[in-house]
C-alpha positions as CSV (number, residue, x, y, z in Angstrom):
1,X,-71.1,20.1,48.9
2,X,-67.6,21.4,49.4
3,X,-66.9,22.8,53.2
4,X,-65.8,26.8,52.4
5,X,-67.1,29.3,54.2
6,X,-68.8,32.7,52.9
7,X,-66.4,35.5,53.0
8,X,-63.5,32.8,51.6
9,X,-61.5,34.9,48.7
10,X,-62.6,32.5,46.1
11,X,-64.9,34.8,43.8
12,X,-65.9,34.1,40.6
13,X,-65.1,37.7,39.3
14,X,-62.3,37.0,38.3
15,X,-60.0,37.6,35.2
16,X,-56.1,37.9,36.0
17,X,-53.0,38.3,33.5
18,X,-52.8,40.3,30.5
19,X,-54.7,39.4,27.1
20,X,-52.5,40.4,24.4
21,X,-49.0,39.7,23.0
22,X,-47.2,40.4,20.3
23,X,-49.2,41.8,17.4
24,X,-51.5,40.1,15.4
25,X,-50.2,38.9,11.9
26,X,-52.6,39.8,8.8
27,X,-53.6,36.3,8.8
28,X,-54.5,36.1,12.0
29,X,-56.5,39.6,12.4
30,X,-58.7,38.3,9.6
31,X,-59.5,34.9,11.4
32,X,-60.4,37.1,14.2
33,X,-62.4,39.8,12.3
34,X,-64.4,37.1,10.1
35,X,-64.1,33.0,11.4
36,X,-64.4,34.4,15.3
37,X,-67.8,36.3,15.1
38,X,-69.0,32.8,13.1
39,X,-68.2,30.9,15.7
40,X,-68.6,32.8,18.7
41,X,-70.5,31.7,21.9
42,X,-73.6,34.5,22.2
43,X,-72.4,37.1,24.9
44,X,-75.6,36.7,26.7
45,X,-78.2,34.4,27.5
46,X,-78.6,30.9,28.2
47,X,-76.0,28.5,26.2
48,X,-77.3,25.2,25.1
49,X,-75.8,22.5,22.7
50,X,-78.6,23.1,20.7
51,X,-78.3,26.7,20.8
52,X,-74.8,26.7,19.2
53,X,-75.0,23.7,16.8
54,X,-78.8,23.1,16.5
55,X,-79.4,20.2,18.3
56,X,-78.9,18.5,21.5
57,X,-75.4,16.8,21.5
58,X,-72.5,16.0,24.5
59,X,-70.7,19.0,25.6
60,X,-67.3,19.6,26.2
61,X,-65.7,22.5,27.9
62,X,-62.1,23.5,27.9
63,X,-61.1,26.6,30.3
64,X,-58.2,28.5,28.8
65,X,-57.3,26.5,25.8
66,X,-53.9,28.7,25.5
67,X,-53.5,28.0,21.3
68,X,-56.3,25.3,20.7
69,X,-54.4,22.4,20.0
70,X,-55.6,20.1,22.4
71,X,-59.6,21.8,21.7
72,X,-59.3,21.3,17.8
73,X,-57.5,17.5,18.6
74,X,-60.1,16.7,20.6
75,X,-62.9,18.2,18.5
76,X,-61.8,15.8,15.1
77,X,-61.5,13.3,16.8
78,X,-65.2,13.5,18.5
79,X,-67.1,15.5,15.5
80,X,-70.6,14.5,16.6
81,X,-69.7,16.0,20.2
82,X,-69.7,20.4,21.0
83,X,-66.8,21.9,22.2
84,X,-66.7,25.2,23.5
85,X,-63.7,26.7,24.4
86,X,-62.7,29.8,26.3
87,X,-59.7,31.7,26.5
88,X,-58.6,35.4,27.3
89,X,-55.4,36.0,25.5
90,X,-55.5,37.4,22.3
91,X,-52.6,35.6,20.2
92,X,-54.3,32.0,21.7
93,X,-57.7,32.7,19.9
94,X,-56.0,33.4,16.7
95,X,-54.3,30.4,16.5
96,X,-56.9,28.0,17.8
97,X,-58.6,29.7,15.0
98,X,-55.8,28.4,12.3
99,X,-56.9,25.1,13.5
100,X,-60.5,25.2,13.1
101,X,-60.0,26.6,9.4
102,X,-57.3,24.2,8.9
103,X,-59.2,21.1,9.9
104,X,-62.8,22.5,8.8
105,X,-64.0,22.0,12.5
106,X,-67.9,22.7,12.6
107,X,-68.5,21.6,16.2
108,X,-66.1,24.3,17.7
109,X,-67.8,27.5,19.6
110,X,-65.0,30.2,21.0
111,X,-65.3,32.7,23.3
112,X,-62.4,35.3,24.0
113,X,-62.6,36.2,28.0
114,X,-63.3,34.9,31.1
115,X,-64.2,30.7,31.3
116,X,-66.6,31.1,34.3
117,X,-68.8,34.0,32.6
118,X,-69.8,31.6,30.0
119,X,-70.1,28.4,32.3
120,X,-72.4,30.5,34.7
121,X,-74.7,30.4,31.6
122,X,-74.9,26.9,30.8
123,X,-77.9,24.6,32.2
124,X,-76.7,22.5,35.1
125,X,-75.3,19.0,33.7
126,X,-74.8,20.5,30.7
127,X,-71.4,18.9,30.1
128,X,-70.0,15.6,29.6
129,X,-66.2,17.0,30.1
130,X,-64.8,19.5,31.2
131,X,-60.7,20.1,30.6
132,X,-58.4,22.5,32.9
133,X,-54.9,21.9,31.1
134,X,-51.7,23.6,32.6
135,X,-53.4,26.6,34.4
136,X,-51.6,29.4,35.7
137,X,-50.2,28.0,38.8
138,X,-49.8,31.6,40.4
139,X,-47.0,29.9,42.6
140,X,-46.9,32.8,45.4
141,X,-48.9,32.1,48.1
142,X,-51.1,35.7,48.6
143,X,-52.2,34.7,44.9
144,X,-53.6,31.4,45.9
145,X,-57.4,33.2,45.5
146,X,-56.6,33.6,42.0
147,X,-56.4,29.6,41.4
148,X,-58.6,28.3,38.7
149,X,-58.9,25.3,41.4
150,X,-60.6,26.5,44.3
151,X,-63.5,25.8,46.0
152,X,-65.9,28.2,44.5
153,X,-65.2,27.6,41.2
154,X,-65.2,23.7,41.6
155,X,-68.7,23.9,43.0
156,X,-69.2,25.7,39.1
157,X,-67.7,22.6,37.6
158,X,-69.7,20.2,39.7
159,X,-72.8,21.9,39.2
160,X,-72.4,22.1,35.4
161,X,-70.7,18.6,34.6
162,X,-73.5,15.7,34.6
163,X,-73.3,12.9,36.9
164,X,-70.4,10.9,35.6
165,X,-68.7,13.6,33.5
166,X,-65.6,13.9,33.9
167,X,-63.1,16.7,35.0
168,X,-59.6,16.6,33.7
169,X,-56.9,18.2,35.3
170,X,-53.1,18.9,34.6
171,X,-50.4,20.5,36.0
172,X,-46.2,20.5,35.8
173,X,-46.4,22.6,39.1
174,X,-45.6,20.4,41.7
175,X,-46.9,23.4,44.3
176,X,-50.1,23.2,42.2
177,X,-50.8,19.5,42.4
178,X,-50.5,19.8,46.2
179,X,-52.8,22.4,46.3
180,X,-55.4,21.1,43.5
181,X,-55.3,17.5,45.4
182,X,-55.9,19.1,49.2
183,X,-59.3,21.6,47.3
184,X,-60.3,18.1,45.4
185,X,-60.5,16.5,48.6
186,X,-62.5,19.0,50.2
187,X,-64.9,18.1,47.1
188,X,-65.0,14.2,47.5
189,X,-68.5,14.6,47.8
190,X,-69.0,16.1,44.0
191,X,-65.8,14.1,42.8
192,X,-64.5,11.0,42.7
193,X,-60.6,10.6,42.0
194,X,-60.2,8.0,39.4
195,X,-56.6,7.2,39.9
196,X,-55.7,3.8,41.5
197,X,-51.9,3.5,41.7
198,X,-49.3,6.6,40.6
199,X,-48.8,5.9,37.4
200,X,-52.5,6.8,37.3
201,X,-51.5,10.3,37.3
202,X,-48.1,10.6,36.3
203,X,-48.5,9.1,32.9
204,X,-51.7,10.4,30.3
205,X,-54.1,8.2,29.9
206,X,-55.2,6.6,26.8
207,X,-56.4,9.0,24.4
208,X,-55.2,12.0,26.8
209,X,-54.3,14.5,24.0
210,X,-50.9,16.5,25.1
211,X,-51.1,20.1,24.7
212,X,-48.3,22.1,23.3
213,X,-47.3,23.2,27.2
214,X,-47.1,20.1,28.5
215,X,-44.9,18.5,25.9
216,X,-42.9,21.4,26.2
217,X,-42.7,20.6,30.1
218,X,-41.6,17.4,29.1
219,X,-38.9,18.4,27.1
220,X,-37.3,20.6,29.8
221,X,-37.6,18.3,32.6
222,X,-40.7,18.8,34.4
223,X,-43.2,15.7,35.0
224,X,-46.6,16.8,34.0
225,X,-49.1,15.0,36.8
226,X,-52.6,14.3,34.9
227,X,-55.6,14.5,37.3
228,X,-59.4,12.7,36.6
229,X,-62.1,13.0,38.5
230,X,-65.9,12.1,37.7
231,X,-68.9,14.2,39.0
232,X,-70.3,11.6,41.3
């Protein structure tokens, strides 16, 4: 178990940043008023695979999949796996929507808000991954608390990711990657590291898909580090 002590700042209450943008075109109010209820994870009660596509199946988790295009990616290229994805802002939930209309996605479940609500409902080992891709790296230091990688939250992910599922991680924040790797490490007992050498995690791995963000990054100059670690 990870070494924090009650009283740290690390609750799971948590929902920071605003969650709309510019407004919504016609298109995309009417993905939201018709394909979002459809495909909506239940606001209450337990969450299940077989609960949201009627039978049991390997889960995957993404925590604030900004416009869906590493969610929707990943979810053609798996389609007998679940995805469920979570994510606050507005304008990112009507995209990701384009793309599960636009590639007819049926194993895709949404759910516009907070990620740790909906994973404090899932059975423990529930999922097979679980994806954190370019967080918020709230760079000053009196917002460290509102970290997505901290240690109460990580003892979420470890409790809901089954032994060997795997946690991925990235970040173009260099301050962020210090931080994330010294809050892993106080969790080597849940998580294994699964790099070997650097290039391990300065270079995707194969089948790592890039979200828009971090090709982006790429383009102006900043190295996106890619992190793996499996529930041990």
């Amino acid at each position: 178990m990870s070494s924090h002590k009650p009283g740290d700042p690390l609750s799971l209450n948590r929902l920071y940043g605003r969650s709309s943008g510019h407004p919504l075109r016609k298109g995309q109010q009417e993905l939201i008023d018709r394909l979002l209820p459809a495909i909506a994870v239940p606001a209450e009660g337990e969450i299940t695979a077989a609960a949201l596509f009627g039978e049991d199946r390997p889960l995957h988790f993404e925590i604030g999949f900004g416009s869906g295009e590493h969610l929707a990616a990943r979810a053609e290229m798996l389609p007998d796996d679940g995805f469920i994805g979570a994510e606050p802002f507005l304008n990112g939930v009507a995209t990701a929507l384009g793309h599960v209309r636009d590639r007819r996605l049926a194993n895709v479940r949404l759910w516009r808000g907070d990620a740790l609500d909906v994973l404090q409902r899932l059975p423990n080992g529930a999922l097979n991954f679980l994806y954190l891709l370019h967080p918020d790296p709230w760079p000053k230091a009196r917002h460290a608390k509102r970290r997505m990688v901290n240690d109460r939250p990580l003892d979420l992910f470890a409790s809901k990711l089954r032994p060997g599922g795997e946690f991925r991680l990235a970040t173009d924040d260099p301050t962020y990657l210090a931080w994330s790797l010294m809050v892993m490490q106080r969790h080597s007992a849940q998580f294994e590291w699964l790099a070997q050498s650097p290039k391990d995690f300065l270079e995707p791995p194969h089948g790592w898909i890039e979200t828009r963000y971090g090709a982006k990054s790429r383009r102006e100059g900043r190295r996106p580090y890619y992190l793996r670690y499996v529930r041990t």
